[in-house]
C-alpha positions in Angstrom: 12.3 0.1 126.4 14.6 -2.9 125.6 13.2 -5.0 128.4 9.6 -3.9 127.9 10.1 -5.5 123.8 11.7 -8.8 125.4 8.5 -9.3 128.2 6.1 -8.6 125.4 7.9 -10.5 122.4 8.2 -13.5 125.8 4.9 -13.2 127.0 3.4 -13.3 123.3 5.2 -16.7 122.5 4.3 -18.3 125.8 0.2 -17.4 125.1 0.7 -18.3 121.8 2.2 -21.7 123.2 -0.4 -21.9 126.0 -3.2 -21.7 123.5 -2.0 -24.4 121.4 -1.1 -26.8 124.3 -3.5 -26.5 127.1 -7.5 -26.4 127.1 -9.7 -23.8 128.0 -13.1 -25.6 128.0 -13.9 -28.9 129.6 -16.9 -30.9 127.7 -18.0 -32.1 131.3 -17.8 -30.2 134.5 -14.4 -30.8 135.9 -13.6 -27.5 136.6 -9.7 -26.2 136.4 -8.6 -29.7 135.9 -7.5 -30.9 132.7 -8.1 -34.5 131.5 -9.3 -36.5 129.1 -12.6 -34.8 128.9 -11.0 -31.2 128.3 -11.4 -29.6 124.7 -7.8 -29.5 123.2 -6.7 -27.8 120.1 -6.9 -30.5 118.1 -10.7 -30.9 118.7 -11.4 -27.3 117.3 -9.4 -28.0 114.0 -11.4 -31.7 113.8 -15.0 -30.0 114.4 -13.9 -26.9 111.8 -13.1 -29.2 109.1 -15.6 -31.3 109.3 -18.9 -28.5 110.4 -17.4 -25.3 108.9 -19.2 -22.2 110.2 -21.2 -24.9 112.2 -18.0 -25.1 114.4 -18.5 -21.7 116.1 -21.9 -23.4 117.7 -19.2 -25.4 120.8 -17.7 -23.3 123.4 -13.9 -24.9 122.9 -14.0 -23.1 119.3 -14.9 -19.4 120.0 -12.6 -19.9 122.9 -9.5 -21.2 120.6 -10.1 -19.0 117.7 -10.4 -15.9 120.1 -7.0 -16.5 121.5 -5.1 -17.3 118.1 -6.2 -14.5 116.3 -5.3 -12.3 118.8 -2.2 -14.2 120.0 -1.0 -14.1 116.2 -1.5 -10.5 116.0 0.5 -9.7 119.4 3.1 -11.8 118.5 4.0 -9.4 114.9 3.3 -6.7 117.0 5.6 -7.5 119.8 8.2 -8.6 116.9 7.6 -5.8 115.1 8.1 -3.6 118.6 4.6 -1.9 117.4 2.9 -1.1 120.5 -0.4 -0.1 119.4 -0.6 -3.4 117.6 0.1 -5.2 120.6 -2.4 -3.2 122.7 -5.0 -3.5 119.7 -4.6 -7.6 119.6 -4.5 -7.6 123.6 -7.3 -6.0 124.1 -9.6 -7.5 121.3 -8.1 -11.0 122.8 -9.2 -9.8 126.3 -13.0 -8.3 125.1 -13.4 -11.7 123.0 -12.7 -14.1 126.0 -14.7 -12.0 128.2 -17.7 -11.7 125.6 -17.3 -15.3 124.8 -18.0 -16.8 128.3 -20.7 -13.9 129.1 -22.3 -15.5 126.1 -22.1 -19.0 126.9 -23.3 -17.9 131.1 -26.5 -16.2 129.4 -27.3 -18.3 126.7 -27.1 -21.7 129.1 -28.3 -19.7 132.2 -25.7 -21.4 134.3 -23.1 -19.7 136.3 -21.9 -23.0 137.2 -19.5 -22.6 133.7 -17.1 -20.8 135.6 -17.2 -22.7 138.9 -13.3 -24.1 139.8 -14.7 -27.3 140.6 -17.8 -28.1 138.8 -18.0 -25.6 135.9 -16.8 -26.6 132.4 -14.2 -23.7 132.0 -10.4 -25.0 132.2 -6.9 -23.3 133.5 -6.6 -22.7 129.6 -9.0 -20.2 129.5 -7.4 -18.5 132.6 -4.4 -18.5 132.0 -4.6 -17.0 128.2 -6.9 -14.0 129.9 -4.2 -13.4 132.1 -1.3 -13.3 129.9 -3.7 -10.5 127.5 -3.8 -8.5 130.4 -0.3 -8.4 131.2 0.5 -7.7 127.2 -2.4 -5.2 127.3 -0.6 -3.4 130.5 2.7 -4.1 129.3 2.4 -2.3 126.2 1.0 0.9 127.9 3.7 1.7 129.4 6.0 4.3 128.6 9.3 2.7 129.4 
């Protein structure tokens, strides 16, 4: 029990972290890569301040917003050593990523998006949809 509260109060922090410091969307198709082109964090707080609501109309902002409210959540959860919390926040995280880029693969009708090489989604957005499972399977677990 001990060591399943220390992976998940871990793993929490380091998608927290991961969210904040690399990109899940790339504004042109670099694929994986992350560069100068990639949508960081501190592009979704510029275009929130400045559009508002407006902001949820780019891809880098649903994407961000998705993994902070969730990753926020886990994290007092995974404190707080309240497991349905933490499976709550995981798998909202994990429907909301999943939702988001089905979304953005309709509405543009280009599966390209999620291409390694020449689609416009990053490691960011990999990485944080990986680290929801893991809390989300984590946290089901009895011991």
């Amino acid at each position: 029990m001990e060591r399943k509260n220390k992976i998940l109060k871990t793993v929490s922090v380091v998608l927290l972290l991961c969210s904040f410091a690399v990109p899940m969307y790339n504004i042109f198709p670099n694929g994986l890569i992350v560069n100068q082109d990639s949508w960081f964090f501190t592009e979704t707080f510029k275009i929130l301040f400045q559009e508002g609501v407006g902001a949820f109309n780019y891809l880098g902002v649903v994407f961000h917003l998705a993994v902070w409210i969730s990753a926020i959540i886990l994290c007092i959860g995974s404190f707080a050593q309240m497991d349905k919390i933490v499976r709550f926040s995981a798998g909202i995280g994990i429907v909301l990523l999943l939702i988001g880029l089905l979304l953005a693969v309709v509405l543009t009708n280009e599966i390209k998006l999620i291409h390694p090489i020449v689609g416009y989604i990053c490691i960011g957005y990999w990485i944080d949809l990986i680290l929801l499972v893991v809390c989300a399977a984590v946290s089901s677990k009895k011991h």
